[in-house]
Every structure is written in C-alpha cells, then in structure tokens.
VMD Tcl script that builds the backbone (N, CA, C; Angstrom):
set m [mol new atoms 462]
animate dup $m
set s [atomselect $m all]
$s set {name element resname resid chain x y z} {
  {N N UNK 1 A -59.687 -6.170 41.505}
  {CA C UNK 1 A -60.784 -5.355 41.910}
  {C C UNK 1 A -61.024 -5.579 43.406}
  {N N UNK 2 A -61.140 -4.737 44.184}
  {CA C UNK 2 A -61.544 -4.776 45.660}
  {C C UNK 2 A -62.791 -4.205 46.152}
  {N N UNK 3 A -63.506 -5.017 47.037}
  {CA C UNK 3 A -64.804 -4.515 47.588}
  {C C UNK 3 A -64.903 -3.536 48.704}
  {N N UNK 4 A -65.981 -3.671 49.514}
  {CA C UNK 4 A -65.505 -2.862 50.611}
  {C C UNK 4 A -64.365 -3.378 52.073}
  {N N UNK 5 A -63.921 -3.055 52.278}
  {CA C UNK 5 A -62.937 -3.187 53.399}
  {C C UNK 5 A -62.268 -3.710 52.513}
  {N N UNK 6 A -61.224 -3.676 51.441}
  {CA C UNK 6 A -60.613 -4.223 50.846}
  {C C UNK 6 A -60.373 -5.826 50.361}
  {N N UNK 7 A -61.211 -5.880 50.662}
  {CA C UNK 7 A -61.809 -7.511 49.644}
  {C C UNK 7 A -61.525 -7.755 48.466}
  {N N UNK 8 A -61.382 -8.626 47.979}
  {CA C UNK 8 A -60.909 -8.963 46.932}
  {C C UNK 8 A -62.314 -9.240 46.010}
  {N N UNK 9 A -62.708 -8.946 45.101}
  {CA C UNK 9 A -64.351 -9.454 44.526}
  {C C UNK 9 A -63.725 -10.037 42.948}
  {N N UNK 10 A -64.301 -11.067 42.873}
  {CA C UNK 10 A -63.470 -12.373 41.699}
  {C C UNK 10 A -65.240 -12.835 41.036}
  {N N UNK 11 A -64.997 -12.723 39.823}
  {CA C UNK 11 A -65.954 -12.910 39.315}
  {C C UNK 11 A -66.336 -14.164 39.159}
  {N N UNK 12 A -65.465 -14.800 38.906}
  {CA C UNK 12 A -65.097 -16.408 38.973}
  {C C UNK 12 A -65.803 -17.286 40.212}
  {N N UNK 13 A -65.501 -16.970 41.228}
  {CA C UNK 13 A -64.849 -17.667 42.361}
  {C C UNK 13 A -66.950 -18.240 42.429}
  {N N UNK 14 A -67.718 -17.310 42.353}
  {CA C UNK 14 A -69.415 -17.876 42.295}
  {C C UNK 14 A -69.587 -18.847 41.563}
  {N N UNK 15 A -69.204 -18.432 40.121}
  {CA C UNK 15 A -68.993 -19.819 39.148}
  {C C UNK 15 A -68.750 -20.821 39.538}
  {N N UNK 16 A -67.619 -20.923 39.969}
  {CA C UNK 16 A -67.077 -22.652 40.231}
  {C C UNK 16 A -67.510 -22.661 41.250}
  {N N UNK 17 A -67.303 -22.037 42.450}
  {CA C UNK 17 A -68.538 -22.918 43.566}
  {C C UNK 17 A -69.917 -23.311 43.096}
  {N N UNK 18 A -70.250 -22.982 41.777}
  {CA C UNK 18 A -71.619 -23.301 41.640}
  {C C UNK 18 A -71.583 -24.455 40.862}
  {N N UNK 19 A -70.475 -24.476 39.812}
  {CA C UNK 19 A -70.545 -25.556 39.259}
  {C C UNK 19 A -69.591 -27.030 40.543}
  {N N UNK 20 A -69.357 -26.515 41.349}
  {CA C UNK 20 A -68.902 -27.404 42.234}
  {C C UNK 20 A -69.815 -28.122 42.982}
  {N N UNK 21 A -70.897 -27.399 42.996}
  {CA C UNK 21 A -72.129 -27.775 43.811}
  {C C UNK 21 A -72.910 -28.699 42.822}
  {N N UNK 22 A -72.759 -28.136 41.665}
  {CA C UNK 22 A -73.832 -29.167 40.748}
  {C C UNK 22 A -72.686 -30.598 40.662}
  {N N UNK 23 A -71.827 -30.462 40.506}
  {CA C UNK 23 A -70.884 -31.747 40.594}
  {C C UNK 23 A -70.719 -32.720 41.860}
  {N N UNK 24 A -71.129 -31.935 42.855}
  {CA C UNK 24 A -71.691 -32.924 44.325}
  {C C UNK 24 A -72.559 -33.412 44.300}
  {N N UNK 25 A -74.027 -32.668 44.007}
  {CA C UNK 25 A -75.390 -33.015 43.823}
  {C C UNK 25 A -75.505 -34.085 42.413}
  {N N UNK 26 A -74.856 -33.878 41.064}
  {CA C UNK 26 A -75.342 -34.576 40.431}
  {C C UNK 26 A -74.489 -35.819 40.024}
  {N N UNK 27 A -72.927 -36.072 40.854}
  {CA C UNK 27 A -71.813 -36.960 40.401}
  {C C UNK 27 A -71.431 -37.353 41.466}
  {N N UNK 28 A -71.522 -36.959 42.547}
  {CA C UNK 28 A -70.688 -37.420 43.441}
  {C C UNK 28 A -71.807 -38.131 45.114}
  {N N UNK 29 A -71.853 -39.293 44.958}
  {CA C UNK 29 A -71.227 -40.070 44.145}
  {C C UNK 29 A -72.560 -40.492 42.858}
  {N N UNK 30 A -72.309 -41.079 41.852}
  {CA C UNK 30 A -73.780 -40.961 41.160}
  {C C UNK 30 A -74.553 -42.063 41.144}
  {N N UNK 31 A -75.649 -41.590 40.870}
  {CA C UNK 31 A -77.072 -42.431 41.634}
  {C C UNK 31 A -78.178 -41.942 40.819}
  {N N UNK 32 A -78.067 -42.828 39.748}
  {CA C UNK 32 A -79.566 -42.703 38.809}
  {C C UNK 32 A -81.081 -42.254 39.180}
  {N N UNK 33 A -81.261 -43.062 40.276}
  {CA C UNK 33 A -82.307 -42.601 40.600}
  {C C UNK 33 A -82.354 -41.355 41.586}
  {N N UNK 34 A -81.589 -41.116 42.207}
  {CA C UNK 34 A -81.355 -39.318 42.859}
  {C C UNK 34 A -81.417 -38.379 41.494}
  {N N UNK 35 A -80.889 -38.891 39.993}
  {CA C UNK 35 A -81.375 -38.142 39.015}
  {C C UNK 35 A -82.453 -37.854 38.402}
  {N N UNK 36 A -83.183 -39.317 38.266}
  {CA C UNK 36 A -84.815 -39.128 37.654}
  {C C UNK 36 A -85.551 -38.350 38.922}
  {N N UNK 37 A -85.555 -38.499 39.873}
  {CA C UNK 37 A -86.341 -37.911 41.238}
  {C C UNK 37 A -86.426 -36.173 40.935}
  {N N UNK 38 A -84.452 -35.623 40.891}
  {CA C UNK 38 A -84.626 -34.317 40.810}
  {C C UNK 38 A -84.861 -33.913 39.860}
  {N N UNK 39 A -84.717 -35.007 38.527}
  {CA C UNK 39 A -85.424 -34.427 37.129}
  {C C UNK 39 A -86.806 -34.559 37.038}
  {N N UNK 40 A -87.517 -34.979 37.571}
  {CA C UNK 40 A -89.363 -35.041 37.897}
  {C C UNK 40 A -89.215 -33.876 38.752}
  {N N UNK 41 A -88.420 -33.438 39.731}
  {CA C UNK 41 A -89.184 -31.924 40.245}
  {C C UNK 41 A -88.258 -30.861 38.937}
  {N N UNK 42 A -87.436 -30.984 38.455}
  {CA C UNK 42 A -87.252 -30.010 37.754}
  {C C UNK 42 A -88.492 -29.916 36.493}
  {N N UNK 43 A -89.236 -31.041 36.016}
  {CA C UNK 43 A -89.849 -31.358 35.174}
  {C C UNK 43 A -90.992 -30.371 35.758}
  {N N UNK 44 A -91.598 -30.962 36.811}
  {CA C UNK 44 A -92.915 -30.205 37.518}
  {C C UNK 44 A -92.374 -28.887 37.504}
  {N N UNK 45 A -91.490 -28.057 38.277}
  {CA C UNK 45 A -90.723 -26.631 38.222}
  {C C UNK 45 A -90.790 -26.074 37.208}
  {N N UNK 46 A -91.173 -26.413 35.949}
  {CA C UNK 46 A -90.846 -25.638 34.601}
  {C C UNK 46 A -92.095 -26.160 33.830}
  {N N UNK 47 A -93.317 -27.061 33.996}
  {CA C UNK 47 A -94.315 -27.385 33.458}
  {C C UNK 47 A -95.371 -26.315 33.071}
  {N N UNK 48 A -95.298 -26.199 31.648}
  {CA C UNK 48 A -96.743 -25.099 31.636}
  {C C UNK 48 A -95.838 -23.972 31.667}
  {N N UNK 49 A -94.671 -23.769 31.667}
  {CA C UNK 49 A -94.125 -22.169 31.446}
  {C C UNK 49 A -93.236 -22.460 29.978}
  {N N UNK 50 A -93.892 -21.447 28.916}
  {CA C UNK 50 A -93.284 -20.525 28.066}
  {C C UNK 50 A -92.802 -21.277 26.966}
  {N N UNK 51 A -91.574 -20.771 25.864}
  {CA C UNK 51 A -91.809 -21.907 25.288}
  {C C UNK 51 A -92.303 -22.190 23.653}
  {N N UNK 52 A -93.818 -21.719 23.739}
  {CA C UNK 52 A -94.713 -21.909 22.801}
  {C C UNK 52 A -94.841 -20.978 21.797}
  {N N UNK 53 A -95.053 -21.366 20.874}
  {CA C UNK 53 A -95.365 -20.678 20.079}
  {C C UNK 53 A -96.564 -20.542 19.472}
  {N N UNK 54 A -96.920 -19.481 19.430}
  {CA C UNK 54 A -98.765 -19.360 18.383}
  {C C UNK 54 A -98.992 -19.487 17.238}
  {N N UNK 55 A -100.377 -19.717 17.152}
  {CA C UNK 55 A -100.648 -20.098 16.008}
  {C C UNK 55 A -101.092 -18.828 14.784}
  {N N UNK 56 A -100.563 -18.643 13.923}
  {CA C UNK 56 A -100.298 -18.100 12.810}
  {C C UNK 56 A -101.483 -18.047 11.709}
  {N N UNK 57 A -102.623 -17.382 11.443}
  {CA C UNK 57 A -103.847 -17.735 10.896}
  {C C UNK 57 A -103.600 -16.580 9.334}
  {N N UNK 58 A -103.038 -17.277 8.033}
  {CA C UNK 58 A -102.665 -16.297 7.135}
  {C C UNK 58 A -104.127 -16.507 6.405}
  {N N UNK 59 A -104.723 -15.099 6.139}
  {CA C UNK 59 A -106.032 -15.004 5.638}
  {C C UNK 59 A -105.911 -14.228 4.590}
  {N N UNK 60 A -106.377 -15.001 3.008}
  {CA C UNK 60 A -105.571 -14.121 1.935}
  {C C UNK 60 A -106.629 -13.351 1.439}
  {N N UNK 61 A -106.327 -12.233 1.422}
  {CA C UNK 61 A -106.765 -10.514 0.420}
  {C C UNK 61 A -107.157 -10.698 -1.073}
  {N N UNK 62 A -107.996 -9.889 -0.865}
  {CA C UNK 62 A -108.496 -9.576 -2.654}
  {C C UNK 62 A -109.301 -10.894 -3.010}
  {N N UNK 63 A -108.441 -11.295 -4.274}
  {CA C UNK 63 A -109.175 -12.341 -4.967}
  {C C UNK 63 A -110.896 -11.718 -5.289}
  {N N UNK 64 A -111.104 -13.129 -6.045}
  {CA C UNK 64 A -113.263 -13.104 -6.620}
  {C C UNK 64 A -113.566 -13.559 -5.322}
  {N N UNK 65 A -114.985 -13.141 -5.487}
  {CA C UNK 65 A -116.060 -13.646 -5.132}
  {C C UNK 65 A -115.558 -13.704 -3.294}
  {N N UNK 66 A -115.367 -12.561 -2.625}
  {CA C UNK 66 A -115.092 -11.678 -1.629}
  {C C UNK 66 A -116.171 -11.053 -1.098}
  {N N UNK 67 A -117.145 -10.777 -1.808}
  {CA C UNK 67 A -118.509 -9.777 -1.759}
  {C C UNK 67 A -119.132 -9.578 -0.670}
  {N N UNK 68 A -120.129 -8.872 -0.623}
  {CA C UNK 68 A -120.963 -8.558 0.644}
  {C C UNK 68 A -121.868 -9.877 0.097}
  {N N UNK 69 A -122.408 -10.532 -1.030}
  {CA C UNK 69 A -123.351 -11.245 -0.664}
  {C C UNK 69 A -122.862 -12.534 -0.558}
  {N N UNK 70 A -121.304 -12.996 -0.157}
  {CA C UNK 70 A -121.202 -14.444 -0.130}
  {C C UNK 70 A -120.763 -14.458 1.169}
  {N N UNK 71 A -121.148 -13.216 1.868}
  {CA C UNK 71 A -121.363 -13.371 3.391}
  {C C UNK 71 A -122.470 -13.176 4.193}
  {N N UNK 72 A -123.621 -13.050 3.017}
  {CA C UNK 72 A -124.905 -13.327 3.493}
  {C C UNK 72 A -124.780 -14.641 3.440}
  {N N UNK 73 A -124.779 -15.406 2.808}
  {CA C UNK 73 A -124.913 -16.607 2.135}
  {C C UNK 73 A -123.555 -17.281 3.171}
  {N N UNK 74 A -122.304 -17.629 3.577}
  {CA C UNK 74 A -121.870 -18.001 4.853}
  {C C UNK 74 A -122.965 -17.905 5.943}
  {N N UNK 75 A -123.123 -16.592 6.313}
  {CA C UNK 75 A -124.086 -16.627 7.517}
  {C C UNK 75 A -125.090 -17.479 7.689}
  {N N UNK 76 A -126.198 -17.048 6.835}
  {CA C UNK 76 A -127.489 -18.135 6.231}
  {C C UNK 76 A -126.935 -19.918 6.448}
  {N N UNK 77 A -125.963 -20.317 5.811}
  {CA C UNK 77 A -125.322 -21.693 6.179}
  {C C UNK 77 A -124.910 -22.004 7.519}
  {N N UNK 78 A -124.203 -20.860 8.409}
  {CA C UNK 78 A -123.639 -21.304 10.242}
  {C C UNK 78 A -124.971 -21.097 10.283}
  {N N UNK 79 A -126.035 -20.232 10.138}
  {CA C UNK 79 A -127.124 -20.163 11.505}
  {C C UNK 79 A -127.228 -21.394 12.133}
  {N N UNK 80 A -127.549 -22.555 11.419}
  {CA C UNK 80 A -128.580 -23.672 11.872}
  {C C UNK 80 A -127.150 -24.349 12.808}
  {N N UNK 81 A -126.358 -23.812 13.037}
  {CA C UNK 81 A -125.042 -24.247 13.486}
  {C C UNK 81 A -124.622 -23.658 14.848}
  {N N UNK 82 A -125.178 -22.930 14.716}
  {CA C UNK 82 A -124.772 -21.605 15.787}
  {C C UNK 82 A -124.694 -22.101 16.889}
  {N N UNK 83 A -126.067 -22.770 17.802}
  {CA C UNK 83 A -125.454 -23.224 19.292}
  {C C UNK 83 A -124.244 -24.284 19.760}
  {N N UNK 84 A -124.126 -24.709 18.187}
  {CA C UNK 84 A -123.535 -26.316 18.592}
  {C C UNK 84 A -122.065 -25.503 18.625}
  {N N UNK 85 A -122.161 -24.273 17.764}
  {CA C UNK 85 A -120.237 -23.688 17.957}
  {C C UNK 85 A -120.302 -23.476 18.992}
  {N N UNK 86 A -121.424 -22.627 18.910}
  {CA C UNK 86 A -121.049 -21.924 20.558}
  {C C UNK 86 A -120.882 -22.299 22.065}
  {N N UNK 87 A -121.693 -23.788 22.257}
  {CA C UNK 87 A -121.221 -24.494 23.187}
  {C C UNK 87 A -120.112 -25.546 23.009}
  {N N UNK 88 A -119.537 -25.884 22.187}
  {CA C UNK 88 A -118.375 -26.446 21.638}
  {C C UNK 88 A -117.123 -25.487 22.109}
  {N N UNK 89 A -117.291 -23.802 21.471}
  {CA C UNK 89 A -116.070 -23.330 21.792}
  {C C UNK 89 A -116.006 -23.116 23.430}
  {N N UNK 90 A -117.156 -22.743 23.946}
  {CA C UNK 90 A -117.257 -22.488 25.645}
  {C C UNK 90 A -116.316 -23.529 26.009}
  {N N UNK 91 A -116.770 -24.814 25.954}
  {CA C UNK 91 A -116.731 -26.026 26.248}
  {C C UNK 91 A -115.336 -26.235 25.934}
  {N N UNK 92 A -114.709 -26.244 24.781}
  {CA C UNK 92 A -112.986 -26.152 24.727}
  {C C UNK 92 A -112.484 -25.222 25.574}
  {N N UNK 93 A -112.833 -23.695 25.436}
  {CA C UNK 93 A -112.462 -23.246 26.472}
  {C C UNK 93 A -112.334 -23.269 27.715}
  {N N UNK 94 A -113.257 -23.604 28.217}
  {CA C UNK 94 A -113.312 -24.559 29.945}
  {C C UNK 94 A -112.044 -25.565 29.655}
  {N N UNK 95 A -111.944 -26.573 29.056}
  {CA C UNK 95 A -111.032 -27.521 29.054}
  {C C UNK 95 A -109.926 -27.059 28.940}
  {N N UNK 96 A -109.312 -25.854 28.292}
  {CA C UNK 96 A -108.372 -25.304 28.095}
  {C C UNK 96 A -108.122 -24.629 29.389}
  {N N UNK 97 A -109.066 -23.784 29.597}
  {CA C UNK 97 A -109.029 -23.114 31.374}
  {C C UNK 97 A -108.192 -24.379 32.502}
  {N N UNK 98 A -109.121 -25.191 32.287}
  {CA C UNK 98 A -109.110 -26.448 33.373}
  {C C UNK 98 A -107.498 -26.941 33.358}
  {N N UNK 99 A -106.765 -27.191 32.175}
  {CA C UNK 99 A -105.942 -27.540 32.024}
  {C C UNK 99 A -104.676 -26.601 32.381}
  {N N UNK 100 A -104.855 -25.773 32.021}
  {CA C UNK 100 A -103.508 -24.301 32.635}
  {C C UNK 100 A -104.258 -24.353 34.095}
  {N N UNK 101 A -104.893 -24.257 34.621}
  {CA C UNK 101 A -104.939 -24.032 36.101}
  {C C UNK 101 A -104.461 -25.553 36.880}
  {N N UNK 102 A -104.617 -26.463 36.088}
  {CA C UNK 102 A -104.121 -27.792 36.893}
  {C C UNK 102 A -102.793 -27.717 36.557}
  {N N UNK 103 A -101.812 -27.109 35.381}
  {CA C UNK 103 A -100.537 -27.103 35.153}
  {C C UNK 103 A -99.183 -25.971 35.830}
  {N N UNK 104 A -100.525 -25.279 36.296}
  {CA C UNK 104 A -99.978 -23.956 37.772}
  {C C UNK 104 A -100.119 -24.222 38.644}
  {N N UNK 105 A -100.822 -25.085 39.138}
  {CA C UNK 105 A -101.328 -25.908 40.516}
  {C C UNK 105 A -99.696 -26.858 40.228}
  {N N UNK 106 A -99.784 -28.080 39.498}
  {CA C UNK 106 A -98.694 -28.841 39.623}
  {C C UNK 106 A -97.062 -28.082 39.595}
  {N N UNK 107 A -97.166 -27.085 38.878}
  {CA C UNK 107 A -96.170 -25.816 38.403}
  {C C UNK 107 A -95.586 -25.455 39.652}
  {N N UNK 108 A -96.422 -25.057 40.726}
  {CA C UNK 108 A -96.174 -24.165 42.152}
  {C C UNK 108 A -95.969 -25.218 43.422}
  {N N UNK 109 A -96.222 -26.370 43.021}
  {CA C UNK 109 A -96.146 -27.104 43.724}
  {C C UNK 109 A -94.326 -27.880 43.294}
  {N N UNK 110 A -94.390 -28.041 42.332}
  {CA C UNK 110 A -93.192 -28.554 41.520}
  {C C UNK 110 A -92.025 -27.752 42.471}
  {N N UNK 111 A -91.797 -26.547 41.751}
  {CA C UNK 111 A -91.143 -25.752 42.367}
  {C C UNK 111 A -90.529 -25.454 43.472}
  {N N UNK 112 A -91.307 -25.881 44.652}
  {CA C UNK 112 A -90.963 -26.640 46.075}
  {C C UNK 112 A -90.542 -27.507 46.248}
  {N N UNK 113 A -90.991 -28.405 45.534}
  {CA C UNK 113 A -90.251 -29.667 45.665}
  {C C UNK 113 A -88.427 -30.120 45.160}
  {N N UNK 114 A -88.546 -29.351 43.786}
  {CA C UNK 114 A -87.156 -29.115 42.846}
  {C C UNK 114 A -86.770 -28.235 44.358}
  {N N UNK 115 A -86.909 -27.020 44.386}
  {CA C UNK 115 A -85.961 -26.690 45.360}
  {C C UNK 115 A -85.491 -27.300 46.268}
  {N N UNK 116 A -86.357 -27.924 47.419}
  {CA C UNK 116 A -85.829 -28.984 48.298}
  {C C UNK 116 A -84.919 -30.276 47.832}
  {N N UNK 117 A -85.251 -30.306 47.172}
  {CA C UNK 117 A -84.160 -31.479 46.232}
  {C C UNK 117 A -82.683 -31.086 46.369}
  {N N UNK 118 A -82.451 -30.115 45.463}
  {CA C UNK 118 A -81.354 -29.346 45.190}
  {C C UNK 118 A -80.660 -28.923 46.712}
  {N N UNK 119 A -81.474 -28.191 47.304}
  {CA C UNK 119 A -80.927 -27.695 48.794}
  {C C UNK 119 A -80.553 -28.721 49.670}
  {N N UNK 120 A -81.016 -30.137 49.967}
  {CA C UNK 120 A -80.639 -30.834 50.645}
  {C C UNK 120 A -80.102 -32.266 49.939}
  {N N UNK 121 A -79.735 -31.771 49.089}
  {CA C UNK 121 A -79.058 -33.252 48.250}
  {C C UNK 121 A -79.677 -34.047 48.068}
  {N N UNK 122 A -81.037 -34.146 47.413}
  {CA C UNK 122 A -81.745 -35.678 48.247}
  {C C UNK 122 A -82.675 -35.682 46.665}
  {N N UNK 123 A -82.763 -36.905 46.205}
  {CA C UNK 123 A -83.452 -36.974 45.098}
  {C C UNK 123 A -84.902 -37.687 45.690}
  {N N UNK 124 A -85.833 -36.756 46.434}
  {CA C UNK 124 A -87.091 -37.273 46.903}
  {C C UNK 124 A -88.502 -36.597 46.158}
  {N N UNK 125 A -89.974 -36.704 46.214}
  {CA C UNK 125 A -90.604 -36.493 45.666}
  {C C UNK 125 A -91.955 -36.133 47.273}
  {N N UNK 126 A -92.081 -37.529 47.456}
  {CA C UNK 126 A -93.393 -37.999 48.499}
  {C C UNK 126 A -92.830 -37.101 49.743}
  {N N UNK 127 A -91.987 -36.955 50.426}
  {CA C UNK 127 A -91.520 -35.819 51.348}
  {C C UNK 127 A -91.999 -34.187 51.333}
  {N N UNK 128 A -91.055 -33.560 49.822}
  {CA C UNK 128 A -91.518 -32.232 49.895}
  {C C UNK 128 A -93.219 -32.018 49.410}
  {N N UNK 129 A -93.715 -33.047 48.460}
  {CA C UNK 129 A -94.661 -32.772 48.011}
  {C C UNK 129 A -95.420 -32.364 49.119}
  {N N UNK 130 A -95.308 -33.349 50.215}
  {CA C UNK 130 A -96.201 -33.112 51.458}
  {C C UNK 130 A -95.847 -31.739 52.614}
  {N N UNK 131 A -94.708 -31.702 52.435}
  {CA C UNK 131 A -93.948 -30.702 53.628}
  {C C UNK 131 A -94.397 -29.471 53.183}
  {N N UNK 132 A -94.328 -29.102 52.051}
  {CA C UNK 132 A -94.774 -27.620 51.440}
  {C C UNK 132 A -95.723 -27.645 50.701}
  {N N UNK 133 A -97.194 -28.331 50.970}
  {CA C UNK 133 A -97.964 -28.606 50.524}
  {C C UNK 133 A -99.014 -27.244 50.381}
  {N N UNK 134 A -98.737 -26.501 51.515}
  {CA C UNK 134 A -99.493 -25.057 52.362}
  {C C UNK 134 A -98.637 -24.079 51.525}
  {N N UNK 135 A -97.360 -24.494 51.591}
  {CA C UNK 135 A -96.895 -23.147 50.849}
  {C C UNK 135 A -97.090 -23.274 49.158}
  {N N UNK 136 A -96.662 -24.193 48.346}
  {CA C UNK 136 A -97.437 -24.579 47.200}
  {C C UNK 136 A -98.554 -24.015 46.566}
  {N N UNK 137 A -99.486 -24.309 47.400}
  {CA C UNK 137 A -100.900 -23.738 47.231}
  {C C UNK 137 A -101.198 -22.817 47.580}
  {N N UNK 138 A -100.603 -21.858 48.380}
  {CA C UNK 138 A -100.641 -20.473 48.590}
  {C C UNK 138 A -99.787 -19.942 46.919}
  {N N UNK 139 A -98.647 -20.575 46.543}
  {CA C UNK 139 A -98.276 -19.957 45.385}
  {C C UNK 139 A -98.865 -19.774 44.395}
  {N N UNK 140 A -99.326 -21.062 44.369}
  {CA C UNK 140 A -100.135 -21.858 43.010}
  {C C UNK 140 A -101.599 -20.490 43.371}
  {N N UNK 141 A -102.811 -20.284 44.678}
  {CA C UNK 141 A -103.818 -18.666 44.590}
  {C C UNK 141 A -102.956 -17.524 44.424}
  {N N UNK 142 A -101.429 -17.541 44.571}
  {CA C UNK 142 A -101.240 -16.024 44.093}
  {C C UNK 142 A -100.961 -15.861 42.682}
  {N N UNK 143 A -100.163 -16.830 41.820}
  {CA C UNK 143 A -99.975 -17.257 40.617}
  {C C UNK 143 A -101.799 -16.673 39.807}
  {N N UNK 144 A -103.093 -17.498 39.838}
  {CA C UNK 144 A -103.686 -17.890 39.550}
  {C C UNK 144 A -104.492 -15.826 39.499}
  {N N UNK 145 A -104.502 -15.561 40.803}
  {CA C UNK 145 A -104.751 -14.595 41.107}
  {C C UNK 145 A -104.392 -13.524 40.441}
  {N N UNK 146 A -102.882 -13.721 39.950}
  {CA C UNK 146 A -102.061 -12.715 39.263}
  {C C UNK 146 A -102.636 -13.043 37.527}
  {N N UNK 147 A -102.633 -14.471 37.255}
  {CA C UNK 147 A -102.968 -14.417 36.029}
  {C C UNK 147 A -104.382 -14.081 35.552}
  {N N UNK 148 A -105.524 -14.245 36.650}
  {CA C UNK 148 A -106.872 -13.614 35.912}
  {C C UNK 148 A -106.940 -12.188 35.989}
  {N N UNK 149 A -106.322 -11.173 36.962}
  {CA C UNK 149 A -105.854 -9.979 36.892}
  {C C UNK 149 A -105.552 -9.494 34.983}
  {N N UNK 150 A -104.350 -9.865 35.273}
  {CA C UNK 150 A -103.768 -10.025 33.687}
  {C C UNK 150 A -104.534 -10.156 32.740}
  {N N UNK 151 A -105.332 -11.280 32.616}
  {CA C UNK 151 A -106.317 -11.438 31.567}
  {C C UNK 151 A -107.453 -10.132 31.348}
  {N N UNK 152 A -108.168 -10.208 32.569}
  {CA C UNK 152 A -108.951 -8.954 33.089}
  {C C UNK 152 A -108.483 -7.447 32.224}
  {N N UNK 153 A -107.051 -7.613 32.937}
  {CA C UNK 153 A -106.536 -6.080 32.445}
  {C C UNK 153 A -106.382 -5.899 31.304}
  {N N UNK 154 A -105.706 -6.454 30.250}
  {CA C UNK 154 A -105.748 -6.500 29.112}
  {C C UNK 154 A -106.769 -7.367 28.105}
}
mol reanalyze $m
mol bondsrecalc $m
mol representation Tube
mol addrep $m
C-alpha cells in the first residue's frame, strides 16, 4: 500500500515502535521503583473512571396485602422519621458529591503526571505533581464544569 508521494504505509511498523517504546520505558534497563512511581500515576490517571456497575433494586409485583391502605399505614410509621431521612440522605449525598469531586481533582491531576512519566522516561511523582499543577486544575474546573452541565441537562 502507498501513501502520498509514494510512501510506503505499513500497518505494523506503529505497533512495534510502540511496543518498542514500552520495552525501553518498562525493561530496559529494569528498575522497580521507576515501576511503582509510573504505576501510582497510571493509578491516579484512571481513578474514579468507569468500570462500575449499578445497583439493581428488584421490587416484586402482585402478591397480598399491596393495598392502598398498607400505604397509609407505611406512611403514618416514616412520618415521625422523616427529617432524620431526609438529612441523612442530603448528608450522604454531600459525602458522595465530596468524594467524586476529590477523585476528579486527583483524576486530572494524575493524568499529568502519568503522562510526564511516560514521555520522559522517568518514574517521578513530587516533580510533575508540582510542574502541572495550573494545568491540572484547570482540567480538573473544566472536567467538573462539564459534569454538573450533564447532571443539569439530563
């Protein structure tokens, strides 16, 4: 197959330079701790994304005693209950909030760091964390930005 100006285009040839590159960076020569380093930014790089699975709530049909009045009678039992759910679920929810926004914060920050790793051979942490600290956190308000959008919209 030929490209333009008669080039040769090899489907291959990306492959193994790529796996040639991971065989410099991760073997040559090898160095345990250049591994845990770029596996803590790959760790941070991928934290809090995807993955999961939901939770499944099977609520069974028909059956006795279903009625309109054994949901007077539920109700009548939560009333005296009512604020303590309701600031309980707020209250998980905040914690839940709190927790995905600190895991997109570390997420966007990660990400910088794993890259610099990889790009300059170097299994470091305390360097990029600091060097792209501005750009990070610009990712981490557009990320954040994009996801209450999202929520919002749908």
């Amino acid at each position: 197959m030929y490209g333009h100006e008669g080039q040769n285009i090899s489907v291959t040839t990306p492959v193994s330079r790529a796996l040639e590159r991971v065989n410099k960076i991760l073997l040559d020569p090898f160095d345990l701790s250049k591994w845990f380093l770029i596996g803590f930014g790959a760790w941070l790089a991928t934290l809090g994304r995807g993955g999961g699975g939901g939770v499944n709530f099977h609520i069974p049909s028909g059956g006795s005693g279903g009625g309109p009045g054994n949901m007077d009678h539920a109700v009548r039992e939560i009333m005296p209950y009512l604020p303590i759910i309701i600031i309980s679920t707020v209250g998980i929810a905040l914690l839940i909030f709190g927790v995905k926004v600190l895991l997109l914060w570390l997420n966007s920050r990660g990400d910088f760091m794993f890259v610099h790793c990889i790009v300059l051979n170097k299994g470091q942490v305390k360097e990029p964390w600091t060097q792209f600290r501005e750009q990070g956190n610009s990712l981490f308000l557009f990320r954040l930005a994009i996801n209450v959008v999202c929520f919002y919209a749908f």
